[in-house]
C-alpha positions as CSV (number, residue, x, y, z in Angstrom):
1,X,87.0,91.0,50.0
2,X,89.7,92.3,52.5
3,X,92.8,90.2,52.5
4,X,93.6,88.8,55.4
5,X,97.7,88.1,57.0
6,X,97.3,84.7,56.8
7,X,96.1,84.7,53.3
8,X,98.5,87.6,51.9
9,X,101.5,85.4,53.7
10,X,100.7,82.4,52.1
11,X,100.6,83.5,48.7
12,X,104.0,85.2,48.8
13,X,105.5,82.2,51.4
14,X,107.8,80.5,48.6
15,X,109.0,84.3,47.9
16,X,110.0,85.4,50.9
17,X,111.8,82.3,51.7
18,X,114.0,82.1,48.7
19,X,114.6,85.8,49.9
20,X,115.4,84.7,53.2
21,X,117.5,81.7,52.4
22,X,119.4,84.1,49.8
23,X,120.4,87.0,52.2
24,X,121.3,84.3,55.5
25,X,124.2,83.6,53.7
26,X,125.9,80.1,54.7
27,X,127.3,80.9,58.0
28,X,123.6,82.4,59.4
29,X,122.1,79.2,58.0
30,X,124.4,77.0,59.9
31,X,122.9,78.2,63.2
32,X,119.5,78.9,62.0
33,X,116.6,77.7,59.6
34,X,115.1,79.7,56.9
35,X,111.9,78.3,58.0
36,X,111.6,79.5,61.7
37,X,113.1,83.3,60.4
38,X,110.2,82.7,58.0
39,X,107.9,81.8,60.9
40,X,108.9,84.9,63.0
41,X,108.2,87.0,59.7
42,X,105.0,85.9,59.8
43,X,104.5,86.3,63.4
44,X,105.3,90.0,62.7
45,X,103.2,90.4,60.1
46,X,100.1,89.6,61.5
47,X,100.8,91.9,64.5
48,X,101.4,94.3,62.4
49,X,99.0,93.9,60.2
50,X,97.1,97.1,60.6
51,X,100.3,99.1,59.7
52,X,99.6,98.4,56.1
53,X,98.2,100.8,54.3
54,X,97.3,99.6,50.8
55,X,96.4,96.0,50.4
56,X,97.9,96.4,47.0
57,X,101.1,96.8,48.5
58,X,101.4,93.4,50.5
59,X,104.0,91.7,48.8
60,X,106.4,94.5,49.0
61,X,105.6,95.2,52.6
62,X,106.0,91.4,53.6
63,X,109.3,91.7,51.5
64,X,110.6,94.5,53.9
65,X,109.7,92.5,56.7
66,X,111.8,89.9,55.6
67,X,114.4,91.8,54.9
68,X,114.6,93.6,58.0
69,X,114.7,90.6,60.2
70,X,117.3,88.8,57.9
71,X,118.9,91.8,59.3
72,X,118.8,92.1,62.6
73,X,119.5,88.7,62.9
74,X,122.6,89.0,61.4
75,X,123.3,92.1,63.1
76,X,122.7,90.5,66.5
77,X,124.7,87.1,65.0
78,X,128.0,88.7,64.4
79,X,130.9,87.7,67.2
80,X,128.2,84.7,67.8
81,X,130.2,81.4,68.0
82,X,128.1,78.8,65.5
83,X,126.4,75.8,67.4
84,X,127.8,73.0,68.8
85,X,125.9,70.2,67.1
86,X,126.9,67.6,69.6
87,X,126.0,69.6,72.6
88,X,122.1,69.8,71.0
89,X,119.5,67.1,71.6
90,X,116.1,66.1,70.4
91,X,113.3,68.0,72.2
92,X,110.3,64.8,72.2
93,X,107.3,66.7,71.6
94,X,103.4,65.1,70.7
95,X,103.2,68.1,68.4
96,X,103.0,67.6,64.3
97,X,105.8,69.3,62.8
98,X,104.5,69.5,59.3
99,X,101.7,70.8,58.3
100,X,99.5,69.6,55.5
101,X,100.9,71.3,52.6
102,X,104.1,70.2,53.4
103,X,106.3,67.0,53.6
104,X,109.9,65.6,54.2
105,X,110.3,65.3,50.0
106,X,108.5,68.4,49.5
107,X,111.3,70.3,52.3
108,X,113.8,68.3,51.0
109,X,113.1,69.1,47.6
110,X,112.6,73.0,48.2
111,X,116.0,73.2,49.7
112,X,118.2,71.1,47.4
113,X,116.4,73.4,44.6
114,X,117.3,76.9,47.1
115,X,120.8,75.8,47.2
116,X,121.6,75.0,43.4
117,X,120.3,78.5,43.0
118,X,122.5,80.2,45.4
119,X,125.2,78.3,44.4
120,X,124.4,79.5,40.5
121,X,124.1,82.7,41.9
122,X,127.3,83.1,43.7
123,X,129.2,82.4,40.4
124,X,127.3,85.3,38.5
125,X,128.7,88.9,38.8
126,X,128.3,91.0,42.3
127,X,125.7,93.4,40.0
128,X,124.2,90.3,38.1
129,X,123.3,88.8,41.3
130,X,121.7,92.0,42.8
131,X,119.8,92.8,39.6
132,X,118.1,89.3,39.8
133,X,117.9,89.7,43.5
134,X,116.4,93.3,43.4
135,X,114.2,91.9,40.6
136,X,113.0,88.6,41.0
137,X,112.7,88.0,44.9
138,X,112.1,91.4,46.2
139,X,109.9,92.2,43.0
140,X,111.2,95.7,43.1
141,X,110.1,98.2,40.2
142,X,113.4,98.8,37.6
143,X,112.9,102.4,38.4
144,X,114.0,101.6,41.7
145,X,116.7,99.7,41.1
146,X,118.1,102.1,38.7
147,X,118.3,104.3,41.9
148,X,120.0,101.9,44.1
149,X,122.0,100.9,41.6
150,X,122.8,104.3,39.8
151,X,121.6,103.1,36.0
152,X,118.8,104.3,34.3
153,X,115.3,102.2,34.1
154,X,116.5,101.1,30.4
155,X,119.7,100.1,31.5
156,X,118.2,97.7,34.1
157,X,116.4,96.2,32.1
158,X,119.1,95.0,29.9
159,X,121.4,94.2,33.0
160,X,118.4,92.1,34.0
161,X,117.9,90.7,30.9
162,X,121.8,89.3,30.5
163,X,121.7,88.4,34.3
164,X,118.8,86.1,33.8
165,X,120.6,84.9,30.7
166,X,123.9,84.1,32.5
167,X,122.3,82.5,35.6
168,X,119.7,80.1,32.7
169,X,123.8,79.0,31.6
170,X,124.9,78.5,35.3
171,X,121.7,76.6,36.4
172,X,122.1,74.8,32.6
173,X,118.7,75.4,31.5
């Protein structure tokens, strides 16, 4: 069977926005949602969908996507004065907002979990927090993030090990 954008996006969806949420930072968030970056990620990867070469490789490519339009979004953001909330108004539209698989609670509850993990990991170490980062939400190899991070495979593995440790304490697990 030949995976198709739409399927290969939703089964990594939650993924890629806990990565978004995590790399908009606060001050991005305040003018945008991690739900319509996550919207334009998927716009761009169904166009381009044919640049993938190995279906195998789907959730890491989707994870670059991500990543690269978290930052050109920021890039383009910086020197940006934040919204005015009282300038902005309603827009009345007959269009549903939410789609089946999601409600108000289920939103509600997805971001209220996002932001006690971000605020768990901002209290871990600069390298605790990438390690887990690296790891957990871009699902990198520890090979490669031995190389970004200039350990050895073994090493990250016990970095990631004590990262996961200290951020079970922070979320009080």
């Amino acid at each position: 069977m030949t995976l198709t954008p739409e399927v290969a996006f939703e089964r990594y969806r939650e993924r890629l926005l806990s990565l978004i949420y995590l790399r908009m930072g606060m001050d991005l968030r305040v003018r945008m949602d991690p739900e319509d970056v996550l919207q334009e990620v998927a716009i761009e990867a169904i166009n381009s969908w044919h640049t993938l070469e190995d279906e195998n490789n789907v959730g890491a490519w989707l994870v670059v996507l991500a990543r690269r339009k978290v930052a050109r979004i920021l890039r383009d953001q910086i020197g940006v004065a934040a919204r005015d909330p009282r300038r902005e108004r309603a827009i009345k539209t007959d269009i549903p907002i939410a789609d089946r698989k999601t409600g108000p609670v289920t939103t509600a509850d997805r971001k209220d979990r996002l932001v006690l993990l971000e605020q768990a990991l901002t209290r871990l170490s600069p390298t605790h927090r990438e390690v887990i980062i690296l790891s957990r939400i871009e699902d990198l190899p520890a090979k490669e993030i031995g190389e970004r991070l200039g350990r050895s495979e073994n090493a990250v593995h016990l970095l990631l090990g004590r990262a996961l440790k200290r951020l079970a304490q922070e979320l009080k697990l």
